[in-house]
mmCIF file of the N, C-alpha and C atoms, coordinates in Angstrom:
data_MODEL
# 
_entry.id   MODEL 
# 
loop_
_atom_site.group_PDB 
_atom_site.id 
_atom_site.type_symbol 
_atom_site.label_atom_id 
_atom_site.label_alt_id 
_atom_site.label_comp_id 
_atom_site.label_asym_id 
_atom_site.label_entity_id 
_atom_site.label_seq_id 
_atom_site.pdbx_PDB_ins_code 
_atom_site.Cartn_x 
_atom_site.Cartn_y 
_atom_site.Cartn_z 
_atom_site.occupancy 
_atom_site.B_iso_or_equiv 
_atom_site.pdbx_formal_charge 
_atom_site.auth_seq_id 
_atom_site.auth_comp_id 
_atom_site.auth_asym_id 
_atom_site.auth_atom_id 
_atom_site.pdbx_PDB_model_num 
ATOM 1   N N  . UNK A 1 1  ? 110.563 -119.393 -140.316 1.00 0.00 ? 1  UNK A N  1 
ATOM 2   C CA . UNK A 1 1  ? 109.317 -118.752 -139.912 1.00 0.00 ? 1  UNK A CA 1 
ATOM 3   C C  . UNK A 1 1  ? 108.484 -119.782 -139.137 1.00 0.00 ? 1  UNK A C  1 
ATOM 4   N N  . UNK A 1 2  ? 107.825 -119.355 -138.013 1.00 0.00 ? 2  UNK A N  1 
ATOM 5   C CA . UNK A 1 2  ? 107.523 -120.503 -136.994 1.00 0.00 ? 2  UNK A CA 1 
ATOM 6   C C  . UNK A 1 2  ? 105.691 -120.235 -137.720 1.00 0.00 ? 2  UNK A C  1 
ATOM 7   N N  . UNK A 1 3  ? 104.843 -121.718 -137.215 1.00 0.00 ? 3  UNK A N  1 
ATOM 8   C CA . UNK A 1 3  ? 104.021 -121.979 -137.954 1.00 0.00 ? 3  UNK A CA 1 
ATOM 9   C C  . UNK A 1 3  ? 103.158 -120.749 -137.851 1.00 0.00 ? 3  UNK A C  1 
ATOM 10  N N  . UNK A 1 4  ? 102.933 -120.525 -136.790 1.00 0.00 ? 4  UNK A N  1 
ATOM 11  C CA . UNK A 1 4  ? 101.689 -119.318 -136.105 1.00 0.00 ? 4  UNK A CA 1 
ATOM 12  C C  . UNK A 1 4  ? 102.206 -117.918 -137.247 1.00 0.00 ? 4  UNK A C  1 
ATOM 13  N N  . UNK A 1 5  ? 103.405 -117.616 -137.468 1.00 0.00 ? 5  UNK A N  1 
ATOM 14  C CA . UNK A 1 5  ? 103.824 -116.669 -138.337 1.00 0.00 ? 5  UNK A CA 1 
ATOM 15  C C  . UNK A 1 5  ? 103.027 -116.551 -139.601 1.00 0.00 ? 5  UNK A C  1 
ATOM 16  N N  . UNK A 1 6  ? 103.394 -118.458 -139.960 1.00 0.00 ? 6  UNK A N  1 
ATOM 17  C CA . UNK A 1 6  ? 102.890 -118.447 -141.746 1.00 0.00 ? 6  UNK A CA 1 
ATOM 18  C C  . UNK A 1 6  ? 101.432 -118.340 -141.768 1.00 0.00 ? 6  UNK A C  1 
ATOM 19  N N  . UNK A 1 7  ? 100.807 -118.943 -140.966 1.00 0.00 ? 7  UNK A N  1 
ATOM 20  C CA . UNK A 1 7  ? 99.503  -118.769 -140.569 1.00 0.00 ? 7  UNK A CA 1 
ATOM 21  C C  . UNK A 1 7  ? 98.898  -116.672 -140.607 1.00 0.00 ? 7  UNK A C  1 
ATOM 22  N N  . UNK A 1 8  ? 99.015  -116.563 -139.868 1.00 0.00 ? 8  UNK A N  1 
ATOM 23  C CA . UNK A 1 8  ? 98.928  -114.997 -139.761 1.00 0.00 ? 8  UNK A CA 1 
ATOM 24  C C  . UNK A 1 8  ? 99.378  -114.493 -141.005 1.00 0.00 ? 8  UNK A C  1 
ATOM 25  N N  . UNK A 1 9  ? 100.431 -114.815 -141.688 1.00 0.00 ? 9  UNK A N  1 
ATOM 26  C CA . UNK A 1 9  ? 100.943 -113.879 -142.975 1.00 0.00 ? 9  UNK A CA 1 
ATOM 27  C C  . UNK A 1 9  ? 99.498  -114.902 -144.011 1.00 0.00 ? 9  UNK A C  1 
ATOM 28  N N  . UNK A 1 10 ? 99.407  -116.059 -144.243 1.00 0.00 ? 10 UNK A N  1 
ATOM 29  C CA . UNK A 1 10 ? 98.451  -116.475 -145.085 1.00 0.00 ? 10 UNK A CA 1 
ATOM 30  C C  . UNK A 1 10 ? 96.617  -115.724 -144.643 1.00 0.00 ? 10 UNK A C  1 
ATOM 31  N N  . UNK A 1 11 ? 96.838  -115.347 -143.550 1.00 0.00 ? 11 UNK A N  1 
ATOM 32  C CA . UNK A 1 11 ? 95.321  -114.669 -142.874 1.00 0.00 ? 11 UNK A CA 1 
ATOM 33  C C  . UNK A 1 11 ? 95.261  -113.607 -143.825 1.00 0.00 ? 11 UNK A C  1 
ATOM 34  N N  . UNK A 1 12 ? 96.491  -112.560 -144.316 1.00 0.00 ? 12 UNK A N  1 
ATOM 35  C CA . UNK A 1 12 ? 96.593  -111.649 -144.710 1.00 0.00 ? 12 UNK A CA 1 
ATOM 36  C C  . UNK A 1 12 ? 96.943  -111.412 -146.201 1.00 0.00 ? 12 UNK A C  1 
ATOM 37  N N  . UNK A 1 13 ? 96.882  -112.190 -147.087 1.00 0.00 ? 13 UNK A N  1 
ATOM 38  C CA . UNK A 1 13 ? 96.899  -112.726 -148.484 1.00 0.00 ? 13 UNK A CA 1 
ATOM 39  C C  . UNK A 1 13 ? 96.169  -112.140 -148.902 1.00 0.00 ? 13 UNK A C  1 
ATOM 40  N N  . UNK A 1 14 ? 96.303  -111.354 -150.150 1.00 0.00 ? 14 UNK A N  1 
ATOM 41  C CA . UNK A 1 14 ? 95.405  -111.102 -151.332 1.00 0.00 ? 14 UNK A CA 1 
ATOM 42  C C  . UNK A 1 14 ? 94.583  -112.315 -152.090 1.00 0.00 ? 14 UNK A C  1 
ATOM 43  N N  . UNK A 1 15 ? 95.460  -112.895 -151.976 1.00 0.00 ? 15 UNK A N  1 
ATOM 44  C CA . UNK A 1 15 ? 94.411  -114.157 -152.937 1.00 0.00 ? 15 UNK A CA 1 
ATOM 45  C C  . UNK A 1 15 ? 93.299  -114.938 -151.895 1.00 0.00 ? 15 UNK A C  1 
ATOM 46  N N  . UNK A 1 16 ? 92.058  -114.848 -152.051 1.00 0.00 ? 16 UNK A N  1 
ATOM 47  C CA . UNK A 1 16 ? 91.228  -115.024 -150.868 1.00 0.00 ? 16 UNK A CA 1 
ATOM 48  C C  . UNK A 1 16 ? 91.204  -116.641 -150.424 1.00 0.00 ? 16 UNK A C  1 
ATOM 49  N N  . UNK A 1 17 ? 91.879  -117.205 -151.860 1.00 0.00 ? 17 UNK A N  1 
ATOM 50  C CA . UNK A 1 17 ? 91.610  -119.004 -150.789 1.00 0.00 ? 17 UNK A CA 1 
ATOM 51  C C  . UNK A 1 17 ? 92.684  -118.757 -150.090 1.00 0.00 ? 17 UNK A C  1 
ATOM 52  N N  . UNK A 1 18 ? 93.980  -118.726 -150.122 1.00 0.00 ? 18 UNK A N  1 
ATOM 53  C CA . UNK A 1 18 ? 94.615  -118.130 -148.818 1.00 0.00 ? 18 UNK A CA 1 
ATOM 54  C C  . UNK A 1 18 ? 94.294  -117.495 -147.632 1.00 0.00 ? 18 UNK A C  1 
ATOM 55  N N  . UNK A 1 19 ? 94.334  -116.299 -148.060 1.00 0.00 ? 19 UNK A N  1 
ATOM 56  C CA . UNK A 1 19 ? 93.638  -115.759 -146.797 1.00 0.00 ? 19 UNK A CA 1 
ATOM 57  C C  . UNK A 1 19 ? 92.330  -116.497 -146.164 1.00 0.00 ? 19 UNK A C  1 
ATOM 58  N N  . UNK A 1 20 ? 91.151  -116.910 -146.757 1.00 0.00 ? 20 UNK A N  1 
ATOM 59  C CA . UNK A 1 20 ? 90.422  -117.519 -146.086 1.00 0.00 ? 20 UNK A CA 1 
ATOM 60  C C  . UNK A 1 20 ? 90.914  -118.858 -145.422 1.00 0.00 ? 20 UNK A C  1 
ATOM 61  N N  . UNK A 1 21 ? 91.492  -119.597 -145.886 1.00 0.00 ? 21 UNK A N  1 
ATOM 62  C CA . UNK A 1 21 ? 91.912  -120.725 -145.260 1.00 0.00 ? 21 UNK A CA 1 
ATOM 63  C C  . UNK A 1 21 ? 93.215  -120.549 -144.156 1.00 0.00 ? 21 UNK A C  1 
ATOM 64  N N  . UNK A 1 22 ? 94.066  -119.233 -144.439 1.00 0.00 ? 22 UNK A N  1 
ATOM 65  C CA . UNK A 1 22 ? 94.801  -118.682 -142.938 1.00 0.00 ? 22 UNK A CA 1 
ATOM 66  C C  . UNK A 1 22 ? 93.552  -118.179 -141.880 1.00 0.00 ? 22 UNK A C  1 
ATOM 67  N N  . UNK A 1 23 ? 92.191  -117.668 -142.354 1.00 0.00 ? 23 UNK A N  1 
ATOM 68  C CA . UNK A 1 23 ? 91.708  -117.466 -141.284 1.00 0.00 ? 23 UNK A CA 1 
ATOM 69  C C  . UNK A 1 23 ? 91.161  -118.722 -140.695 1.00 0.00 ? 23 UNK A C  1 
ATOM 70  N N  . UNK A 1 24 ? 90.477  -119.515 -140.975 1.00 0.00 ? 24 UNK A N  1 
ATOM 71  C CA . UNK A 1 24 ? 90.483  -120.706 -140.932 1.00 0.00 ? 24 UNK A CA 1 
ATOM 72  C C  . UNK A 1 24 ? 91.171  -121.366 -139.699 1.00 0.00 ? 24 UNK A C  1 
ATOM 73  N N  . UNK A 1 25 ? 92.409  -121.065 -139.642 1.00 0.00 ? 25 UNK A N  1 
ATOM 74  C CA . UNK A 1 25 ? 93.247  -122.384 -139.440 1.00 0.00 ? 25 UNK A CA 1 
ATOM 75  C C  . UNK A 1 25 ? 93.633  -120.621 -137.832 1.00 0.00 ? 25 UNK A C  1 
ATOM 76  N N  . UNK A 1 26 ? 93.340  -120.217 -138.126 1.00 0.00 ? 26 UNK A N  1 
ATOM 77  C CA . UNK A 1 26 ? 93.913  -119.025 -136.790 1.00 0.00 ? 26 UNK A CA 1 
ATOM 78  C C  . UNK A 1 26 ? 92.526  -119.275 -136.079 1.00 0.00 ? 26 UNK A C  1 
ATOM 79  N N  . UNK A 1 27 ? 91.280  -119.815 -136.598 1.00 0.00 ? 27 UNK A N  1 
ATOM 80  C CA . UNK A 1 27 ? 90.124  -119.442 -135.874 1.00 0.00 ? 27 UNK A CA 1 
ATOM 81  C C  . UNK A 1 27 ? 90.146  -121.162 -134.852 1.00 0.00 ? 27 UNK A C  1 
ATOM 82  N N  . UNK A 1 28 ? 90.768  -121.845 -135.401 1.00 0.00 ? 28 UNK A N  1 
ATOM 83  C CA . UNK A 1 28 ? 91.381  -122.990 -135.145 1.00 0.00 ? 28 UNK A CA 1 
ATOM 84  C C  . UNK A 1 28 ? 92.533  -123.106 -133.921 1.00 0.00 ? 28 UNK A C  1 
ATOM 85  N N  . UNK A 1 29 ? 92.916  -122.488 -133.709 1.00 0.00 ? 29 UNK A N  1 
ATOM 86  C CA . UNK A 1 29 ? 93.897  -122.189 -132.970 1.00 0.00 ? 29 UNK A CA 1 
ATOM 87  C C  . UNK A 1 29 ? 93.469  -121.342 -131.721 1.00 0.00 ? 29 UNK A C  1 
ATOM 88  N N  . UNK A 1 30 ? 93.123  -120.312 -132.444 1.00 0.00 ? 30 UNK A N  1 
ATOM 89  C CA . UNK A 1 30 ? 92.031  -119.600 -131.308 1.00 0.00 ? 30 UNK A CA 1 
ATOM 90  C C  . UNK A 1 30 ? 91.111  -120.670 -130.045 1.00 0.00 ? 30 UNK A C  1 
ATOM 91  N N  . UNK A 1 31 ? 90.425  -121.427 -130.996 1.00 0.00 ? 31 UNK A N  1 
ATOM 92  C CA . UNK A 1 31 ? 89.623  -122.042 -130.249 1.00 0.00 ? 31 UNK A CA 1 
ATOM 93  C C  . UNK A 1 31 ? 90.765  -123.309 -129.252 1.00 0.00 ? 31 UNK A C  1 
ATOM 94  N N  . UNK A 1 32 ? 91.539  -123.597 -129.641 1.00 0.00 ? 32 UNK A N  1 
ATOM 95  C CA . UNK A 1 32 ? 92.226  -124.656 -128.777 1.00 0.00 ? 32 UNK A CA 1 
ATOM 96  C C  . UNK A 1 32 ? 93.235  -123.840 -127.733 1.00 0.00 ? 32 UNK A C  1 
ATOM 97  N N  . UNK A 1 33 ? 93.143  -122.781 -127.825 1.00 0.00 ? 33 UNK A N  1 
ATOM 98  C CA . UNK A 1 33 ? 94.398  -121.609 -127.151 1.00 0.00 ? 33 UNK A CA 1 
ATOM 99  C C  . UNK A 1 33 ? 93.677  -121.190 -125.523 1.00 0.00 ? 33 UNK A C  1 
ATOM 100 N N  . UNK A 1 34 ? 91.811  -120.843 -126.202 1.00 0.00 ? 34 UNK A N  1 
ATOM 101 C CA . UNK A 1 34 ? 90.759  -120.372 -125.324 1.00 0.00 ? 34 UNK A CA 1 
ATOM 102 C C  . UNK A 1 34 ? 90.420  -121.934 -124.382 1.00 0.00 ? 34 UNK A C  1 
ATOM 103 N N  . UNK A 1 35 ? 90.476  -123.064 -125.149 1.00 0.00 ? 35 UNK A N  1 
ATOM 104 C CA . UNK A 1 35 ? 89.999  -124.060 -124.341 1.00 0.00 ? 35 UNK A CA 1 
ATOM 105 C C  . UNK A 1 35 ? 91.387  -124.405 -123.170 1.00 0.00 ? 35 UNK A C  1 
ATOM 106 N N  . UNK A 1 36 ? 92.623  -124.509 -123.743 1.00 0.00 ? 36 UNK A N  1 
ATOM 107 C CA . UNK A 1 36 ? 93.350  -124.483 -123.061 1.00 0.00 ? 36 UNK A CA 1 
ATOM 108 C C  . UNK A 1 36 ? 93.691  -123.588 -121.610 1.00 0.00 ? 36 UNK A C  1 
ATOM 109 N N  . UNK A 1 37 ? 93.525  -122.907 -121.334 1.00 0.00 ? 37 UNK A N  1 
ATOM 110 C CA . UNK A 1 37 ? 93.423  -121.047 -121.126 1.00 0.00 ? 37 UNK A CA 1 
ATOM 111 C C  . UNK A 1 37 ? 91.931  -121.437 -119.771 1.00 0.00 ? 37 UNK A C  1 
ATOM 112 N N  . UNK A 1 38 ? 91.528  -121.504 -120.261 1.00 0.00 ? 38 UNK A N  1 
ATOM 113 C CA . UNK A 1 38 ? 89.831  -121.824 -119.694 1.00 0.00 ? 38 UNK A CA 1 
ATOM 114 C C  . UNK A 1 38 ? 90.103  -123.279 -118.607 1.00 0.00 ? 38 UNK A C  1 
ATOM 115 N N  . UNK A 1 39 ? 90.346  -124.493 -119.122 1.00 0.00 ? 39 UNK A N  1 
ATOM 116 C CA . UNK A 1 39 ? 90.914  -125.305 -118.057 1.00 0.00 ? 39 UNK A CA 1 
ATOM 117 C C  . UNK A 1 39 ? 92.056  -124.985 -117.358 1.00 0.00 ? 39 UNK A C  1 
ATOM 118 N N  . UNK A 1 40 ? 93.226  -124.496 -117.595 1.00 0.00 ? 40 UNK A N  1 
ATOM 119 C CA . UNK A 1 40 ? 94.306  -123.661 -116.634 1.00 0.00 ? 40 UNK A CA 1 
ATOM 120 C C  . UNK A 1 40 ? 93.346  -123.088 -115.741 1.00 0.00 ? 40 UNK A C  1 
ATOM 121 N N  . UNK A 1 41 ? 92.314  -121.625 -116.091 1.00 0.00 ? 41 UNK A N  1 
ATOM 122 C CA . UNK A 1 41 ? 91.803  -121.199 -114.930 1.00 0.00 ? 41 UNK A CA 1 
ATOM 123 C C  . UNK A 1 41 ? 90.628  -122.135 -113.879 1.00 0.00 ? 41 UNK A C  1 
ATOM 124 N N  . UNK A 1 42 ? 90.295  -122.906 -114.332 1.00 0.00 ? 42 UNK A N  1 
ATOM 125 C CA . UNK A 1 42 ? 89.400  -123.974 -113.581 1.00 0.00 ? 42 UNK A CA 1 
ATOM 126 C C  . UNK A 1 42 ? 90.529  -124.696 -113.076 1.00 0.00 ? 42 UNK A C  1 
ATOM 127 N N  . UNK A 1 43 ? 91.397  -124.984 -113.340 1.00 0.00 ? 43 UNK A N  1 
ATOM 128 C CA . UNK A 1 43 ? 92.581  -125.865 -112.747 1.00 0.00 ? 43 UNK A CA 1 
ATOM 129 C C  . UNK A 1 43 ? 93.030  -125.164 -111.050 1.00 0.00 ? 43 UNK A C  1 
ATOM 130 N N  . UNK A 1 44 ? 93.194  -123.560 -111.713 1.00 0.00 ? 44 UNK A N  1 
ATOM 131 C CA . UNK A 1 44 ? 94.005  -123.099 -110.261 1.00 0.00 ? 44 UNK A CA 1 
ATOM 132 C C  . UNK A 1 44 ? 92.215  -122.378 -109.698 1.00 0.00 ? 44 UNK A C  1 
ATOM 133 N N  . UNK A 1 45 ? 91.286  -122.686 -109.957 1.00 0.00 ? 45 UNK A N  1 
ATOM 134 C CA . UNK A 1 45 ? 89.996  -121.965 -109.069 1.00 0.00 ? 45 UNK A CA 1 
ATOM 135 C C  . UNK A 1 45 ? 89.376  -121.022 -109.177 1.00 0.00 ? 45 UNK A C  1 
ATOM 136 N N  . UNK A 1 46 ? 89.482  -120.745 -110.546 1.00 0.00 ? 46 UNK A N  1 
ATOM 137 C CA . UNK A 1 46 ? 88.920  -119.754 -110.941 1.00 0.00 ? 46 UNK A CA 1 
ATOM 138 C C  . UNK A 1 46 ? 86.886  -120.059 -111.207 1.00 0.00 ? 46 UNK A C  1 
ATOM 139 N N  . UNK A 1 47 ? 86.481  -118.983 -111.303 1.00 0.00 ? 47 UNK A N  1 
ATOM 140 C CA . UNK A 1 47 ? 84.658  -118.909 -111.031 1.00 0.00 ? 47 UNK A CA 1 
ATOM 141 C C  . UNK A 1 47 ? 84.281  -119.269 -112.562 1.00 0.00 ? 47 UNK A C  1 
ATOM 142 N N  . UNK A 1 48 ? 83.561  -119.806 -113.259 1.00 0.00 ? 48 UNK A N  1 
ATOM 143 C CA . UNK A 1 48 ? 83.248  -119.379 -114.547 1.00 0.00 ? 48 UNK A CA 1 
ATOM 144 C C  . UNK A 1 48 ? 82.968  -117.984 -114.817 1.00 0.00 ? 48 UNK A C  1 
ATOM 145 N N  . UNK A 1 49 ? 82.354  -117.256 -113.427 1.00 0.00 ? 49 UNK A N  1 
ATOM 146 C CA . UNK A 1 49 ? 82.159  -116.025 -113.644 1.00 0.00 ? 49 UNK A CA 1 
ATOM 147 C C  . UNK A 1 49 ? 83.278  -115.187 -113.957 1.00 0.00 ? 49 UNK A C  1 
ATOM 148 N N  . UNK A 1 50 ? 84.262  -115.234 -113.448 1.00 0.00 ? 50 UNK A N  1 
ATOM 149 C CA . UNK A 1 50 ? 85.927  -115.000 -113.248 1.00 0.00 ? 50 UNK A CA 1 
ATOM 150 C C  . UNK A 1 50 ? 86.240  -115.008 -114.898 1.00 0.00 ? 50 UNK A C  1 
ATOM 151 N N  . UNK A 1 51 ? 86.198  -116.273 -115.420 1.00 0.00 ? 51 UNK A N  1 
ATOM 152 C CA . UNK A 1 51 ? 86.912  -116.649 -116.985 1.00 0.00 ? 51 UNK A CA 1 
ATOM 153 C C  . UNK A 1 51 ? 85.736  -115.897 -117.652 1.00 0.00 ? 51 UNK A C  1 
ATOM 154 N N  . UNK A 1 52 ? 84.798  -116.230 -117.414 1.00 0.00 ? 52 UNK A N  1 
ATOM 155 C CA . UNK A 1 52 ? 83.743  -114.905 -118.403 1.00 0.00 ? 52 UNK A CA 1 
ATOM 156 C C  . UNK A 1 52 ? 83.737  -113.457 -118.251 1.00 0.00 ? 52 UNK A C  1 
ATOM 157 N N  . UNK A 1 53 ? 84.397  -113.201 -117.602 1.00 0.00 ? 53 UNK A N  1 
ATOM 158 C CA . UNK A 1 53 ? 84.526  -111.232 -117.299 1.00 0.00 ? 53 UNK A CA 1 
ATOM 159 C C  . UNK A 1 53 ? 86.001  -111.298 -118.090 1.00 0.00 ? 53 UNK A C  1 
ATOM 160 N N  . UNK A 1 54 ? 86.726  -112.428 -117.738 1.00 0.00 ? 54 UNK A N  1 
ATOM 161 C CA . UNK A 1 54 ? 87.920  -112.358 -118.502 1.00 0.00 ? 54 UNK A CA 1 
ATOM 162 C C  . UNK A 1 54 ? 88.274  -112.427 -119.935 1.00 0.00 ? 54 UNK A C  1 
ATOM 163 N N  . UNK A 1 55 ? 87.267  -113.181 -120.431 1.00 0.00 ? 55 UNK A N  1 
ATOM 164 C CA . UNK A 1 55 ? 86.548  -113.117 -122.004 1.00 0.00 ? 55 UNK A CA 1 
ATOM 165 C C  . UNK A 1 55 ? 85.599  -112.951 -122.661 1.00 0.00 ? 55 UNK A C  1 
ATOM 166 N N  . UNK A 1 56 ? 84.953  -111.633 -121.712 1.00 0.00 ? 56 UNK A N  1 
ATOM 167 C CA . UNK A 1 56 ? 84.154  -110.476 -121.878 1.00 0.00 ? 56 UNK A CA 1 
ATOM 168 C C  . UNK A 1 56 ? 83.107  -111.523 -122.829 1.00 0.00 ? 56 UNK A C  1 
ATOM 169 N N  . UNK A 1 57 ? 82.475  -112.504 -122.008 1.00 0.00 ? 57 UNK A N  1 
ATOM 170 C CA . UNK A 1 57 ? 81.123  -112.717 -122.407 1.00 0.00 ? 57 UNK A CA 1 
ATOM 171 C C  . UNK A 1 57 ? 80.625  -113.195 -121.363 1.00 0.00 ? 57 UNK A C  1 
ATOM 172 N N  . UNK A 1 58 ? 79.145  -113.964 -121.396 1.00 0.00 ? 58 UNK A N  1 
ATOM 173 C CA . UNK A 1 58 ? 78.325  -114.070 -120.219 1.00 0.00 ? 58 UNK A CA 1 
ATOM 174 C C  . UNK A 1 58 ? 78.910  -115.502 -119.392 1.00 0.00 ? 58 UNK A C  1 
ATOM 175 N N  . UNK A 1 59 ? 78.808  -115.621 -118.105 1.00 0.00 ? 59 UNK A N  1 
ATOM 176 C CA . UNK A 1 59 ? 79.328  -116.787 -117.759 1.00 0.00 ? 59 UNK A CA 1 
ATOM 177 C C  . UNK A 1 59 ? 78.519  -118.311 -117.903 1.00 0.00 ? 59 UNK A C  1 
ATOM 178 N N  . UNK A 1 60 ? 76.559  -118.150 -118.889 1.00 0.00 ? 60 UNK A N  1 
ATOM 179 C CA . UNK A 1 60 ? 75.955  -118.567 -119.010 1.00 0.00 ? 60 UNK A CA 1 
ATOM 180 C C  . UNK A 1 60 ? 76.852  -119.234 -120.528 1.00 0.00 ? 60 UNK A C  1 
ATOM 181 N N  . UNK A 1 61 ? 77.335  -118.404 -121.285 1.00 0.00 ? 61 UNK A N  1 
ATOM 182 C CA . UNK A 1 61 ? 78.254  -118.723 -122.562 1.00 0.00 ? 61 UNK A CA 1 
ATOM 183 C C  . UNK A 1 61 ? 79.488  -119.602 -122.670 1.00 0.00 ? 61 UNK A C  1 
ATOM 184 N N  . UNK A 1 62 ? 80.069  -118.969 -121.505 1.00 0.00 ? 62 UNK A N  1 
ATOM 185 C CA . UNK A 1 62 ? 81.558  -119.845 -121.096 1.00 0.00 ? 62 UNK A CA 1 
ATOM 186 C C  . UNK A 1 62 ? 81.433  -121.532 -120.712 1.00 0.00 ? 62 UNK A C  1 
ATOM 187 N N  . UNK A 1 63 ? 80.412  -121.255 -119.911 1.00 0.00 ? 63 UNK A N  1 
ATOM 188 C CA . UNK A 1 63 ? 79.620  -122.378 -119.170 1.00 0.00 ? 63 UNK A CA 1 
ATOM 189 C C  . UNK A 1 63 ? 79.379  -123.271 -120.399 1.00 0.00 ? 63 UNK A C  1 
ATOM 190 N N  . UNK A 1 64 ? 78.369  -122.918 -120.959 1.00 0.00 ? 64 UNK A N  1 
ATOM 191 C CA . UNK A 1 64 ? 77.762  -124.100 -121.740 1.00 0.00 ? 64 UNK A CA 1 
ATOM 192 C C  . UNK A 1 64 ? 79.078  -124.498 -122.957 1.00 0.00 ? 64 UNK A C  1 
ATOM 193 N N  . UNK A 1 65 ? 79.451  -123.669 -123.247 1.00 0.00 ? 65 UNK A N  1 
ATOM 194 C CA . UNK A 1 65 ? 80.832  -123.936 -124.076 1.00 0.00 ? 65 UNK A CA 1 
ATOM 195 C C  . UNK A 1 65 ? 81.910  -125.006 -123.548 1.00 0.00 ? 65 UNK A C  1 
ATOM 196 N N  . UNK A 1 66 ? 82.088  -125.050 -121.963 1.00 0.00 ? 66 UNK A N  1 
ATOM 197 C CA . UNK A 1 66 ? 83.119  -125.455 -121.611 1.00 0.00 ? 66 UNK A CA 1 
ATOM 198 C C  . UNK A 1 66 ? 82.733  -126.668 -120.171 1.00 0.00 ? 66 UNK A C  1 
ATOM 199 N N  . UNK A 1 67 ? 81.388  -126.512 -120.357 1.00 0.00 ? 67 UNK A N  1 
ATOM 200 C CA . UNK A 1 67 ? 81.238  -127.249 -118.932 1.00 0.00 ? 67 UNK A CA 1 
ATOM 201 C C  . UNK A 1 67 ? 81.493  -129.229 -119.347 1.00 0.00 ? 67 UNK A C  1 
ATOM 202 N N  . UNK A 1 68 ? 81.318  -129.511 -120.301 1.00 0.00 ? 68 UNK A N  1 
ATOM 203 C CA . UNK A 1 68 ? 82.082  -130.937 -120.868 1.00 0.00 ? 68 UNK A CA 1 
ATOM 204 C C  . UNK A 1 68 ? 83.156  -131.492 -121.150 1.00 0.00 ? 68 UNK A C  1 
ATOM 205 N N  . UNK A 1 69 ? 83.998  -130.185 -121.154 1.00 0.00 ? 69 UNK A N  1 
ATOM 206 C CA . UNK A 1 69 ? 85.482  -130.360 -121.737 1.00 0.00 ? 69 UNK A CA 1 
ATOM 207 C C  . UNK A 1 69 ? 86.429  -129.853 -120.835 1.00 0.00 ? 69 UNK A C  1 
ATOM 208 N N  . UNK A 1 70 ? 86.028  -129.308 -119.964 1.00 0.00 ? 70 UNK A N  1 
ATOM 209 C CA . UNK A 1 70 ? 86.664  -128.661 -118.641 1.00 0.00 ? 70 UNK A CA 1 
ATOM 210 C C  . UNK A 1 70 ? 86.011  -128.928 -117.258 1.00 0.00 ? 70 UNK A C  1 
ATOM 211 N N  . UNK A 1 71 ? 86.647  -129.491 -116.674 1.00 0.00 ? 71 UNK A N  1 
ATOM 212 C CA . UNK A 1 71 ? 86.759  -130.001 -114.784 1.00 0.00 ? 71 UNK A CA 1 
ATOM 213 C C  . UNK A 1 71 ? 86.476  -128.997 -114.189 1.00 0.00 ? 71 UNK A C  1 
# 
C-alpha cells in the first residue's frame, strides 16, 4: 500500500486520533502538492490571476500565500 493510500485510509478511521492525525498529515501534503503546482505555473507564465481562478480563490490570496516562496 503506497504511503498517500495509508494516509487517506487513516483520514477515514473510526478511532479519532487516527483519523485526526490522517487528516493532519493529508492537509500536509495538500499544502506541499498546491505549493508545488503554484511554482510549476509561475515557472511556465502563468498570471497569479490565472493560478487563482484555478484555485478558485482571490488572486490577492494566492499572492500573499505564495509571493515568498514562488519566483
Amino acid at each position: 500500500m503506497s504511503e498517500a493510500t495509508e494516509v487517506a485510509a487513516a483520514a477515514s478511521s473510526r478511532d479519532p486520533a487516527i483519523g485526526l492525525a490522517g487528516v493532519a498529515a493529508l492537509r500536509r501534503l495538500l499544502e506541499s502538492l498546491e505549493e508545488l503546482q503554484v511554482a510549476n505555473a509561475r515557472a511556465q507564465g502563468w498570471s497569479w490571476q490565472q493560478i487563482a481562478d484555478a484555485l478558485s480563490v482571490s488572486r490577492q490570496a494566492v499572492h500573499k500565500k505564495y509571493r515568498r516562496t514562488v519566483a
